[in-house]
C-alpha positions as CSV (number, residue, x, y, z in Angstrom):
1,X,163.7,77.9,82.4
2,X,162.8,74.2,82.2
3,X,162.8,72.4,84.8
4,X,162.9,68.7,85.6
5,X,162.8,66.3,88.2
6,X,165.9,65.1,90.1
7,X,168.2,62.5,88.6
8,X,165.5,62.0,85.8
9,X,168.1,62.1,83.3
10,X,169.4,58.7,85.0
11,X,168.5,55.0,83.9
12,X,167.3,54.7,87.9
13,X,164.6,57.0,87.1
14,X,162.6,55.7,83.8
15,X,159.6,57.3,82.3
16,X,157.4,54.8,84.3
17,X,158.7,55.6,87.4
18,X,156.5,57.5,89.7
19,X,158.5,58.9,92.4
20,X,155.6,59.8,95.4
21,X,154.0,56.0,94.9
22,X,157.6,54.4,95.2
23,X,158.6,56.6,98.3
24,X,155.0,55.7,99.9
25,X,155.2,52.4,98.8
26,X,158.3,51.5,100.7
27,X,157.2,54.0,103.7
28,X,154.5,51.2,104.0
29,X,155.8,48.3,103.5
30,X,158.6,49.7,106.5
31,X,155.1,50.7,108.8
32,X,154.3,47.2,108.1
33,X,157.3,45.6,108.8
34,X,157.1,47.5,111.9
35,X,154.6,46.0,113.2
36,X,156.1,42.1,113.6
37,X,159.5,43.6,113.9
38,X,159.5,45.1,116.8
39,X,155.6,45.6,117.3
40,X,154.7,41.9,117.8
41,X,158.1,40.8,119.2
42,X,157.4,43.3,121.8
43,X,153.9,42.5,122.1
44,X,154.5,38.5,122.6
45,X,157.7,38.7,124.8
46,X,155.6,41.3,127.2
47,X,151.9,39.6,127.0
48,X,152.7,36.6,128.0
49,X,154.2,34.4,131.7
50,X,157.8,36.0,132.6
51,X,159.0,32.4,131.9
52,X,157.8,32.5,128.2
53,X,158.9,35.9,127.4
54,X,162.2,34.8,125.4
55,X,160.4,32.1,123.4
56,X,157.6,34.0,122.3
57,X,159.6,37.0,121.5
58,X,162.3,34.6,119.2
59,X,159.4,32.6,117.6
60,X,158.2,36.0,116.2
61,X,161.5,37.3,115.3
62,X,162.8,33.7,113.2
63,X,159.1,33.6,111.2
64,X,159.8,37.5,110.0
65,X,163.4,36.2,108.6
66,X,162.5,33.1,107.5
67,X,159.7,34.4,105.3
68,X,162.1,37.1,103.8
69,X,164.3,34.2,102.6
70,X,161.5,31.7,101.6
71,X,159.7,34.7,100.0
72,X,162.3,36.1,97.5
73,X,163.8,32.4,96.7
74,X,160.5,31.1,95.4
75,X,156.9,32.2,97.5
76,X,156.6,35.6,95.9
77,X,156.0,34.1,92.6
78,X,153.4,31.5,93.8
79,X,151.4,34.4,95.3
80,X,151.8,37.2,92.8
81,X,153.3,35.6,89.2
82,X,151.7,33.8,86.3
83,X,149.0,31.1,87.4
84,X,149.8,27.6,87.2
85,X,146.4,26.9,89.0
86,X,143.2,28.8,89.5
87,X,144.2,29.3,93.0
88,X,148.1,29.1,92.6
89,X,150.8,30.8,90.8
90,X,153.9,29.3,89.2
91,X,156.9,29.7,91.9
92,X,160.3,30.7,91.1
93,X,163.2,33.1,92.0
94,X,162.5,36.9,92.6
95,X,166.3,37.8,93.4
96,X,167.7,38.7,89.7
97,X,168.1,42.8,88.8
98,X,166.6,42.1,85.2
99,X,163.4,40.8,87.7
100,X,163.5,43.7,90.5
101,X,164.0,46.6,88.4
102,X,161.4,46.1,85.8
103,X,158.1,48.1,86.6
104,X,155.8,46.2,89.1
105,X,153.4,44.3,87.6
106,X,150.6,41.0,89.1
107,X,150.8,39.5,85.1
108,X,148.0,36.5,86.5
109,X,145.7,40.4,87.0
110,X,144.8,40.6,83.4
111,X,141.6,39.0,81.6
112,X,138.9,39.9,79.1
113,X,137.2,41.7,82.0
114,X,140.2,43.6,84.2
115,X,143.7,45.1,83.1
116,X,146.5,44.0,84.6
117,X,147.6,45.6,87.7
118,X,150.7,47.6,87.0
119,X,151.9,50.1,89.3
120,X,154.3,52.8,89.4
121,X,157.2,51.3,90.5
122,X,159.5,48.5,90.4
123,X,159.2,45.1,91.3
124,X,161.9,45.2,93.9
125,X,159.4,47.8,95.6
126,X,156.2,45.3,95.5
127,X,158.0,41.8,96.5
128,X,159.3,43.8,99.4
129,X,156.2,44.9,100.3
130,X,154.4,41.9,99.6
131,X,156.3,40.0,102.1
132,X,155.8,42.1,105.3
133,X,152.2,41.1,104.6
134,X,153.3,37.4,104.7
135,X,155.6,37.7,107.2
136,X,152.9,39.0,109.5
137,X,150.6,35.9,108.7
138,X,152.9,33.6,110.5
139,X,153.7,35.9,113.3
140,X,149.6,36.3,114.2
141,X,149.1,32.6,113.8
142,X,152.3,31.9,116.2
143,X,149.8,34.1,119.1
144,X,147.9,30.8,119.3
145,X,150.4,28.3,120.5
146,X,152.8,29.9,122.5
147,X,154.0,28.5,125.3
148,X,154.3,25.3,124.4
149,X,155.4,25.0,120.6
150,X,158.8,22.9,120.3
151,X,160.9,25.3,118.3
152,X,162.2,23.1,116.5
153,X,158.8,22.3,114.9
154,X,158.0,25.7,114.6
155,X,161.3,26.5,112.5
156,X,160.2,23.5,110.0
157,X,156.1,25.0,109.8
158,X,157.0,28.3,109.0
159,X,158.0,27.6,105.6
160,X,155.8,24.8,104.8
161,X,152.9,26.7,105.6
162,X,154.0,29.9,104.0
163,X,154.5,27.7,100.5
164,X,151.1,25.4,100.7
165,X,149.3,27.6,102.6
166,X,149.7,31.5,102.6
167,X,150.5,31.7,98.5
168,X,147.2,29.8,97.8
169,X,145.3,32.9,99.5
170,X,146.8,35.4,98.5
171,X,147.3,34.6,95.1
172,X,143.2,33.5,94.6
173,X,142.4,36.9,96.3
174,X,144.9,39.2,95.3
175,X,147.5,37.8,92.9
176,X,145.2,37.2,89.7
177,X,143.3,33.5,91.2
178,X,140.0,32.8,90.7
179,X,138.7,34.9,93.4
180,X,139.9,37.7,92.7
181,X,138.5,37.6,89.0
182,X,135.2,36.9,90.7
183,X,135.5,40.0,92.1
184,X,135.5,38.8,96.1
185,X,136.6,42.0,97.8
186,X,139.9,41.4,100.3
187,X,140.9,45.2,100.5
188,X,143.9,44.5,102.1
189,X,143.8,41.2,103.8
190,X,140.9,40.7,106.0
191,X,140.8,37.0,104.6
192,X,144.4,36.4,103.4
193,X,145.9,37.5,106.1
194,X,143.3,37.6,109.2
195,X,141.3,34.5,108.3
196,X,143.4,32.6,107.6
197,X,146.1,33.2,110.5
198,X,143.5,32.7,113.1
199,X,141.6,29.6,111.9
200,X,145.5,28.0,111.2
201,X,145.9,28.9,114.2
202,X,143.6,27.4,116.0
203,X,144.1,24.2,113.8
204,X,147.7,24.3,114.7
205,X,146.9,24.3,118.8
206,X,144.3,21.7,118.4
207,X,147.3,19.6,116.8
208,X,149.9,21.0,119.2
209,X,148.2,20.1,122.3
210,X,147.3,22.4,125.4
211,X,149.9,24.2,127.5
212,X,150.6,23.0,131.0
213,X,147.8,23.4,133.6
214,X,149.4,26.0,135.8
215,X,150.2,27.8,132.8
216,X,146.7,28.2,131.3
217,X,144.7,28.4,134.7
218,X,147.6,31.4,135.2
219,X,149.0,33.2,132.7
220,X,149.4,36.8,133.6
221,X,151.4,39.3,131.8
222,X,155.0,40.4,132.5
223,X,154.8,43.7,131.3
224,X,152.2,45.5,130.8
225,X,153.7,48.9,129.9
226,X,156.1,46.9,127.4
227,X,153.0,45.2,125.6
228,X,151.2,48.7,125.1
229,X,154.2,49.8,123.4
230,X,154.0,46.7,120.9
231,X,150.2,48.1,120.7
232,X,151.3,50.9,119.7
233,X,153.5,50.2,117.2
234,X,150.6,47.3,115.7
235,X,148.2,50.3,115.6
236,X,150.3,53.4,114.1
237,X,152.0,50.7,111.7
238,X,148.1,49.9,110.5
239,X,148.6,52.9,108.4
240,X,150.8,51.4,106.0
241,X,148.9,48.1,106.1
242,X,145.7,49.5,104.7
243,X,147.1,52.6,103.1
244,X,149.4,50.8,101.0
245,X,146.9,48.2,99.9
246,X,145.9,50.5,96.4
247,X,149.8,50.6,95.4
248,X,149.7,54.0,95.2
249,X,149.7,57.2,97.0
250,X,146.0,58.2,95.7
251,X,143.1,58.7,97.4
252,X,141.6,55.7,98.3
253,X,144.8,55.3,100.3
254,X,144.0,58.1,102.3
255,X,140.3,56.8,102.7
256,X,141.6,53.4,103.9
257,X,144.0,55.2,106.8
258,X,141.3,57.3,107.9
259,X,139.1,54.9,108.2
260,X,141.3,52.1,109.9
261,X,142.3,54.7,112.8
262,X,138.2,55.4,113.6
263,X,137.6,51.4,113.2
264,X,140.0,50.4,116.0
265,X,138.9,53.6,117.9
266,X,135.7,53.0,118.0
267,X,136.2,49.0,118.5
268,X,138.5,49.7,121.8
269,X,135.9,52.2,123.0
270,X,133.4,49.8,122.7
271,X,135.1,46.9,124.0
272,X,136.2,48.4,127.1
273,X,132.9,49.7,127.6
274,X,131.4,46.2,127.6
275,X,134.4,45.4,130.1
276,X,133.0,47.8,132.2
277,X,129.6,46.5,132.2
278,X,130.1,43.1,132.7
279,X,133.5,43.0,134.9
280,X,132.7,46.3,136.7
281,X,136.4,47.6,135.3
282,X,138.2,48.4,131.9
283,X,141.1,45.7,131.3
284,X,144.2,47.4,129.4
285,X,144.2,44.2,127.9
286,X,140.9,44.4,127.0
287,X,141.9,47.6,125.5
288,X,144.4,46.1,123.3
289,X,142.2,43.0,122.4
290,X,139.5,45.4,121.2
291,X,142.0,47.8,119.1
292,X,142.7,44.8,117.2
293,X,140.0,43.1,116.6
294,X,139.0,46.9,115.3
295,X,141.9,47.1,112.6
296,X,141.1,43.4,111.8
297,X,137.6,43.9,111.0
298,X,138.2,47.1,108.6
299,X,140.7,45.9,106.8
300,X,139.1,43.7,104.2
301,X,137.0,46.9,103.7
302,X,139.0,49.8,103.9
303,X,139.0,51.6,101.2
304,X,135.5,50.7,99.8
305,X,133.5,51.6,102.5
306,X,132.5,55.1,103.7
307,X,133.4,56.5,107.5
308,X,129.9,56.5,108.9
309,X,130.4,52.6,108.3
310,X,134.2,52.3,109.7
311,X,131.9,53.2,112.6
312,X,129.4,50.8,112.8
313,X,132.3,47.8,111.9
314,X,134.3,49.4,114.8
315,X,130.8,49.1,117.1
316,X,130.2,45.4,116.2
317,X,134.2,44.2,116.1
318,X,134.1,45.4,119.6
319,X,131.2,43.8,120.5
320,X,131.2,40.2,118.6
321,X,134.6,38.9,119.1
322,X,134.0,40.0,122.6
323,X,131.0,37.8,123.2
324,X,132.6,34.6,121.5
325,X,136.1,35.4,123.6
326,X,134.8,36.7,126.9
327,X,131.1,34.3,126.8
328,X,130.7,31.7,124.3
329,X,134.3,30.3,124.6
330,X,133.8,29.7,128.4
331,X,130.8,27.9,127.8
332,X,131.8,25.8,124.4
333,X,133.4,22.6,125.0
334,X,135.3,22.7,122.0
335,X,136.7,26.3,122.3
336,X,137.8,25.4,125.8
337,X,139.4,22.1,124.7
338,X,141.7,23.9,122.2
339,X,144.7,26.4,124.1
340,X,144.5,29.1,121.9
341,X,147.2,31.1,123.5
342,X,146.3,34.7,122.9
343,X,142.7,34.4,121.4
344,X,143.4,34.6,117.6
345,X,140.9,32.9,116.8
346,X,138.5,35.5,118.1
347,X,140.5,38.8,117.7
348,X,141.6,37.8,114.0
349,X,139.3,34.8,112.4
350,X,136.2,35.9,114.3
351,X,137.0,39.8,113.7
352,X,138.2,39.0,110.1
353,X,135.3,37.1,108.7
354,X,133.4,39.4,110.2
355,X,134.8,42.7,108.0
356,X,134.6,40.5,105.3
357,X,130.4,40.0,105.6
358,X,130.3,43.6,106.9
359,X,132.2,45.0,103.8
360,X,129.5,42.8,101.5
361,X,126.8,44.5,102.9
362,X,128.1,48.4,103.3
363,X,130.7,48.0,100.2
364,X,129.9,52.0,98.6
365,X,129.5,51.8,94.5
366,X,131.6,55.3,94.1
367,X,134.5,53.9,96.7
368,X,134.4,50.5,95.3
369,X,135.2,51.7,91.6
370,X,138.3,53.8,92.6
371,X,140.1,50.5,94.0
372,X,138.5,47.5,92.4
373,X,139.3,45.3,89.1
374,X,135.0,44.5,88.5
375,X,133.2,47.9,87.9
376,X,130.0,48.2,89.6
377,X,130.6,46.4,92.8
378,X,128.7,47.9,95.3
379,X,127.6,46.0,99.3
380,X,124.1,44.6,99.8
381,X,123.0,47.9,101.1
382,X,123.4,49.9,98.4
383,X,120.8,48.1,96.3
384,X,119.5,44.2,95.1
385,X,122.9,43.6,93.4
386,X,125.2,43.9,96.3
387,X,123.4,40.9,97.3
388,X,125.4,39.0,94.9
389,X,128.6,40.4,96.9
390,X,128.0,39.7,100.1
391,X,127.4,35.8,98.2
392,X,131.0,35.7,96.9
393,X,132.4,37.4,100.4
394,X,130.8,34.6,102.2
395,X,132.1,31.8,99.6
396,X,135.7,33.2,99.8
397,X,135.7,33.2,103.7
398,X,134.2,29.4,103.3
399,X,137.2,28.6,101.3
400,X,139.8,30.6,103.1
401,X,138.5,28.1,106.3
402,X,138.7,25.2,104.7
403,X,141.7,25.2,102.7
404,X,143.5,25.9,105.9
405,X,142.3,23.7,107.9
406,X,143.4,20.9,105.5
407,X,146.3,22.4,105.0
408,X,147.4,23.1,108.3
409,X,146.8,19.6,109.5
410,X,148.5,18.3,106.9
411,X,151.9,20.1,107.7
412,X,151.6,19.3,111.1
413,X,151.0,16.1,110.9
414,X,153.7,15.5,108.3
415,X,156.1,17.3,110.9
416,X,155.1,15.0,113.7
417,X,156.6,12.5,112.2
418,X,159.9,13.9,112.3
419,X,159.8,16.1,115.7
420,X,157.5,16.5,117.8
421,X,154.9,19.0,117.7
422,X,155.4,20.1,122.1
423,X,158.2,20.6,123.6
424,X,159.0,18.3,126.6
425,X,157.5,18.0,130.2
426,X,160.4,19.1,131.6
427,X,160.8,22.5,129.1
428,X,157.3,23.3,129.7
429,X,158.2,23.2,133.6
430,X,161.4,25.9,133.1
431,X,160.1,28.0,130.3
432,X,162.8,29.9,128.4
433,X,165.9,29.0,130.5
434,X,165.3,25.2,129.5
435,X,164.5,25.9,125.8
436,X,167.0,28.8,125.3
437,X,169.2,29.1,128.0
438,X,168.1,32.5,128.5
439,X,165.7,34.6,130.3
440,X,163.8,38.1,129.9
441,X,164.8,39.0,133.2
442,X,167.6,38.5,135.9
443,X,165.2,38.1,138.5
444,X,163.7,35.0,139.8
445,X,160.2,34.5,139.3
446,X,156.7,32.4,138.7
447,X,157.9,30.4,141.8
448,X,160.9,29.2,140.3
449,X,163.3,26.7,142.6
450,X,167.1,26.7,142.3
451,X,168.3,23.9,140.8
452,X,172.3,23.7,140.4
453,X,172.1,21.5,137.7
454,X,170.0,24.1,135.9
455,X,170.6,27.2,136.7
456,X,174.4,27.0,137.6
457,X,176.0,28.3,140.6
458,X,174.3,31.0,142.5
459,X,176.4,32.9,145.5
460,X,173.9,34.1,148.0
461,X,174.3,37.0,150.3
462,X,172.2,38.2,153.1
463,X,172.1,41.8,154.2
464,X,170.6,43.1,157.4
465,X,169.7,46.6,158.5
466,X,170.0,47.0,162.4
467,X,168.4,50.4,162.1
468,X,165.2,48.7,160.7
469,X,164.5,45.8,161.9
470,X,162.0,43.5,159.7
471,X,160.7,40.7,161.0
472,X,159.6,37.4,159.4
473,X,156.1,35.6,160.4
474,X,158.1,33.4,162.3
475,X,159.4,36.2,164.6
476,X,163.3,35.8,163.2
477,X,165.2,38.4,161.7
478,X,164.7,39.1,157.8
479,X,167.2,40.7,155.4
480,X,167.5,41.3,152.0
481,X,168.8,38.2,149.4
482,X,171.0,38.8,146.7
483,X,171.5,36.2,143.8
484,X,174.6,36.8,141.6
């Protein structure tokens, strides 16, 4: 008896249709919306000072919306649709069904030189995907200026720099620009996406302006348990962030996951081992710092390169971004003048250009042909024309930097015009109960004073145990406080 596949009788299922690529597809893009939503929220609202908890968190949460909304009303197109410009595509609406449920396809791909890129499935699957990618962007880049960010500023960056910023990257690398047709290899965002959030980021706190004193000579975090668990969920969602870069469920995709898991391995191994060294103790933190700068680095490479060399990256992302985060920024009077909040310079600029060099130099030919539009790319170590590669990987990262610096500064100084870029002495004092009239926790903290006017009325009782008495440096009797 014949047999055939389920539903295939049905328009939902046409011929092109390949049912295993659409169901990994979408598993992916879910593992990588995972990883802002809740993986970062988590991550931010637990890394940071008790009082910036809320903010942090909810600046994480509105960028992953807002890009959704910005994304299908006109940013998916500039990124992924026909080019307008070598490094720009033509913007415009992916919301109607006659759009989404047409088989996938990147139409600014195809040249003389490289088919267009076509796969399996239909377009509703790819501009969902696509957009967990961007989403994340904004979410990295918001590491380096939390804590002092006026929301209001950061609701009105968001989409600028997602339209003049984030679809000129990924549309030169990935989306058919001139880049990509050079045959720059960005596996799966090491420039688009790493590069680019973390020297935007850094652009945005030199504009944004340092967090208070107390804050930055303190900043510890309010949960460490809670931020391992965003960790986690950054790190297992990785899966879907490399493994879903070949749109398909082939087996460079299964390459790419295997190597990303021994990259940030190997890269938390090492950094903690350096931690040890030179602090005399591993730092969880540390820990976490040296997982990502680990999943950064192999990203742009993934797929291309073989596991002896996910290896090696994972040894020298351990060890680079390290020394410029734990050495060279105490002693650089530039690094030290700009409050990057949580490092992103280092853990995703420093650790993304440096997958992007490292995947010019150990790029393998056989690897490299089962992904990539040019035939015969191949790293510097595999012979005199990889040479030429690691050329065009450093070009690329030179443009990535620059166009995002401009750009950057250009948003933010059009913003200031408007509203201002920090939020206001007296916010930075409070922290979340000033900004949002909430906290992360009912418990007072971080030295906090009662202030009527702020926190509202506060009924105070003291209990005493006669059984044990406790005494207080002044000899008096001490109970226990209770705030309600």
């Amino acid at each position: 008896m014949a047999t055939e596949a389920y539903q295939e009788h049905l328009p939902s299922v046409p011929g092109w249709l390949n049912k295993g690529d659409n169901a990994w597809q979408m598993t992916a893009a879910t593992l990588v919306g995972l990883q802002s939503m809740p993986g970062l929220v988590i991550l931010y609202g637990s890394i940071v000072k008790k009082k910036w908890a809320v903010n942090s968190a909810f600046m994480a949460l509105y960028a992953f919306a807002a890009v959704l909304i910005c994304w299908v009303l006109v940013c998916y197109r500039m990124a992924f649709g026909d080019k307008i410009l070598p490094f720009w595509g033509k913007g415009g609406p992916a919301l109607s069904q006659s759009y989404l449920i047409r088989r996938a396809a990147v139409p600014a791909t195809a040249d003389n030189n490289t088919p267009m890129t076509e796969p399996f499935y239909p377009m509703a699957t790819l501009v969902y995907f696509q957009f967990t990618f961007a989403a994340i962007t904004l979410v990295l880049l918001a590491g380096s200026v939390l804590g002092r960010m006026n929301i209001k500023a950061w609701m009105a960056f968001v989409p600028l720099w997602l339209i003049f910023s984030y679809t000129v990257g990924a549309f030169s690398l990935w989306g058919g620009g001139f880049l990509y047709h050079w045959g720059v290899i960005d596996y799966s965002g090491g420039y688009v996406i790493h590069l680019s959030s973390g020297i935007a980021g850094f652009t945005a706190a030199y504009w944004v302006g340092p967090r208070l004193k107390s804050d930055r000579e303190r900043f510890p975090p309010n949960n460490v348990l809670l931020m391992l668990a965003g960790a986690g969920l950054l790190w297992m969602g990785w899966s879907g962030f490399n493994g879903g870069a070949p749109y398909a469920a082939n087996i460079d995709a299964s390459i790419a996951v295997l190597n990303t898991n021994i990259c940030a391995a190997t890269s938390l191994l090492m950094w903690t081992s350096l931690d040890v060294i030179y602090f005399g103790k591993p730092s969880v933190i540390g820990a976490v710092q040296g997982m990502m700068t680990g999943l950064v680095c192999i990203t742009p490479g993934a797929g291309v390169v073989q596991a002896w060399a996910a290896i090696v990256m994972g040894i020298l992302s351990g060890s680079i971004p390290w020394f410029t985060m734990m050495i060279l920024h105490k002693k650089s009077t530039l690094l030290q003048k700009v409050d990057d909040t949580l490092g992103v310079l280092h853990t995703h600029a420093v650790a993304g250009l440096l997958g992007g060099v490292l995947t010019g130099l150990l790029a393998e030919p056989v690897l490299s042909n089962l992904i990539l539009p040019e035939t015969g790319s191949r790293g510097a170590f595999y012979g005199k024309r990889g040479g030429v590669q690691l050329l065009k990987q450093l070009v690329a990262a030179a443009f990535v930097i620059g166009w995002n610096i401009v750009s950057t500064t250009v948003i933010l100084l059009a913003i200031r015009l408007v509203i201002p870029l920090r939020m206001p002495e007296e916010q930075l004092v409070i922290g979340d109960d000033a900004v949002h009239g909430e906290e992360a926790y009912a418990l007072w903290g971080d030295g906090e004073k009662y202030d009527a006017t702020k926190h509202g009325h506060v009924s105070t009782y003291n209990i005493h145990d006669e059984s044990t008495p406790s005494r207080n440096l002044n000899g008096t009797a001490r109970g226990v406080t209770i705030q309600l």
